[in-house]
N, C-alpha and C positions, 0 to 999 in steps of 0.2 A: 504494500500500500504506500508505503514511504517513496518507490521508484514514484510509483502512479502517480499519485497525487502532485507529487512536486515536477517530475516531468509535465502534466499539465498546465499549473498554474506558470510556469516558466513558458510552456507555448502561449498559452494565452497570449502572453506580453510579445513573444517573437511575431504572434499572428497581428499585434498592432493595435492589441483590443486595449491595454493597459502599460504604460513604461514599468521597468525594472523598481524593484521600492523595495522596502528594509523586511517587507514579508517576502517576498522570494529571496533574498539571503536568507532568511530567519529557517525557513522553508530547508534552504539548499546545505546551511549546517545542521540541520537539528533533523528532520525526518527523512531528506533525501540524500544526507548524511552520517550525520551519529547512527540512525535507528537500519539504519540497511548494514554496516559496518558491525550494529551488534548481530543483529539478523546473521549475518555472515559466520562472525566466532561461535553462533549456536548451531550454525550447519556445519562447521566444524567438528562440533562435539557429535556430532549424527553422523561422521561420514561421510558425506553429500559434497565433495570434491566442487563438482559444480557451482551448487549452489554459494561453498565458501567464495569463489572467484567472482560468480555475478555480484552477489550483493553486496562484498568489500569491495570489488572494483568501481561497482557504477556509485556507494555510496563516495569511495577517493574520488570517484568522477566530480560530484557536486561540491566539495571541497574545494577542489582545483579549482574550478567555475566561479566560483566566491573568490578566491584570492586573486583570480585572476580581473575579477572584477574592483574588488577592494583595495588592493595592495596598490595602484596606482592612483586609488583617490585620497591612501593614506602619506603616499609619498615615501612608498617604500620598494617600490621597482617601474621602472618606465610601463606605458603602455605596449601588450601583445600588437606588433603588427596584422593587420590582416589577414597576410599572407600566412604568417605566421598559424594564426589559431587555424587557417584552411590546415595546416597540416596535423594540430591538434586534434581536428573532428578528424582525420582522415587515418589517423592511431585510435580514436576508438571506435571507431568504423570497424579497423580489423577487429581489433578484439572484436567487437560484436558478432562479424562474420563468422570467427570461430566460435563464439557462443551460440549461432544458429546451426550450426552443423552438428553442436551435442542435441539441437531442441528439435534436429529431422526425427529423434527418437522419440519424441516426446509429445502430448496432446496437441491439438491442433491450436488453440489458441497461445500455448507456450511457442509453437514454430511464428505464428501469425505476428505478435509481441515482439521478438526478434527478428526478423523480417522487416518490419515497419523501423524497428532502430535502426539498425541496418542503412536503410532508406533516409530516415531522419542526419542519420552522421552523414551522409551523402550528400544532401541539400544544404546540410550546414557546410560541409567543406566547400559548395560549390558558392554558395552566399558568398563565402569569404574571399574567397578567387576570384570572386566578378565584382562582387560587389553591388549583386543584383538586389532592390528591393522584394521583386515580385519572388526571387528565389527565397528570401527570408520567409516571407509570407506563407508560401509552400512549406516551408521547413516549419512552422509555428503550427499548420494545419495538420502536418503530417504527426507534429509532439504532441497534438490534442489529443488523435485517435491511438495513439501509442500511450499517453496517459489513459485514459479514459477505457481500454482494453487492459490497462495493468493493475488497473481498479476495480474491474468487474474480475479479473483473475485471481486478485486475494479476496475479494468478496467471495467470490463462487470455491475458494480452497477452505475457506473458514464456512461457509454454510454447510458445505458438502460432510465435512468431517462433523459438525453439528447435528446434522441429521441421519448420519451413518448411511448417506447413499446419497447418489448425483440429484439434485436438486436444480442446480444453476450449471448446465451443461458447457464444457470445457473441448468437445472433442477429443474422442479416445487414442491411445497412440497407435500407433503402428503395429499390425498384427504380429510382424516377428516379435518387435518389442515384448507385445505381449504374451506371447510364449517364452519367452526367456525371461520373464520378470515371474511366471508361474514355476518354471523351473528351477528357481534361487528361492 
C-alpha cells in the first residue's frame, strides 16, 4: 500500500493536477519509504528473496527522490541535470525489468503492476531526455494506474487472506507455476 499510495499521489502532481508540497515528501519518506523498507526486513525474515529487493528497493527509491529533491533546496548539493535523472529513471527501469521477469511467474495483476512500472520509468527517462511536457503528463497518467492497481493489490492480498478465499480477484498464476508451488 505504501508503493501504491505514494506512487499515486506523486503522479497526480506529475499529471499536472497539483505541484510537489511537503505531503509528497512526507508521503515519499514515511510510507513510500520507511514503511516498504520495513515491509522488506519482514520478507526477509519469511524468505521471500523477492519481495526483500522490491520493497527495500523501491522504498530507497523514494528516499533518493526526496533528496534529490530537497538536498538542493537545502543547499547541500547542486541540482540533478536533466539528462542526468533521464538516466536515473533508466537504472530503475532495469531493475524493474528484472522484477517483471520474476512476476511472468506470478498473478496476473503482480505481472500487470510491473509492466506498467516498467512503462512508467520509461516515460520518465524519456520526459527527461526531451524534455517533453506532454511526455511528463503521460508518465503522471501512466503512475496513477500503477498507483491505483498497487492499491487495489494490497487491498485485495489483505481481504483475500481475511476471508480465507479470493474475494477481490488478482488473476491466478501461471499453471506451471502452479504445479510446482503444489509440489513444494
Amino acid at each position: 500500500m505504501g508503493f501504491g499510495m505514494t506512487t499515486l499521489l506523486f503522479n497526480i502532481s506529475n499529471a499536472g493536477f497539483f505541484p510537489v508540497s511537503a505531503m509528497l515528501m512526507t508521503m515519499g519518506i514515511f510510507y513510500g519509504g520507511l514503511a516498504q523498507i520495513i515491509a522488506g526486513m519482514l520478507e526477509f525474515r519469511r524468505g521471500n528473496t523477492f519481495g526483500v529487493m522490491a520493497f527495500i528497493s523501491y522504498g530507497l527509491f523514494w528516499w533518493t527522490l526526496i533528496g534529490l529533491m530537497m538536498f538542493p533546496r537545502l543547499g547541500w548539493a547542486d541540482p540533478t541535470p536533466d539528462g542526468f535523472m533521464g538516466c536515473y529513471s533508466v537504472a530503475w527501469g532495469l531493475m524493474s525489468l528484472g522484477f517483471l521477469i520474476c512476476a511472468l511467474k506470478m498473478d496476473k495483476l503482480t505481472r500487470f503492476v510491473f509492466t506498467m512500472v516498467v512503462v512508467l520509468y520509461s516515460l520518465l527517462a524519456l520526459q527527461s531526455f526531451t524534455g517533453s511536457e506532454l511526455i511528463g503528463r503521460l508518465a503522471g497518467w501512466d503512475g496513477i494506474v500503477v498507483g491505483l492497481s498497487a492499491m487495489y493489490q494490497a487491498t485485495a492480498l489483505v481481504v483475500n487472506e481475511v476471508w480465507g478465499r479470493e474475494v477481490l480477484p488478482m488473476g491466478s498464476a501461471p499453471a506451471e507455476n502452479k504445479i510446482a508451488l503444489k509440489a513444494a
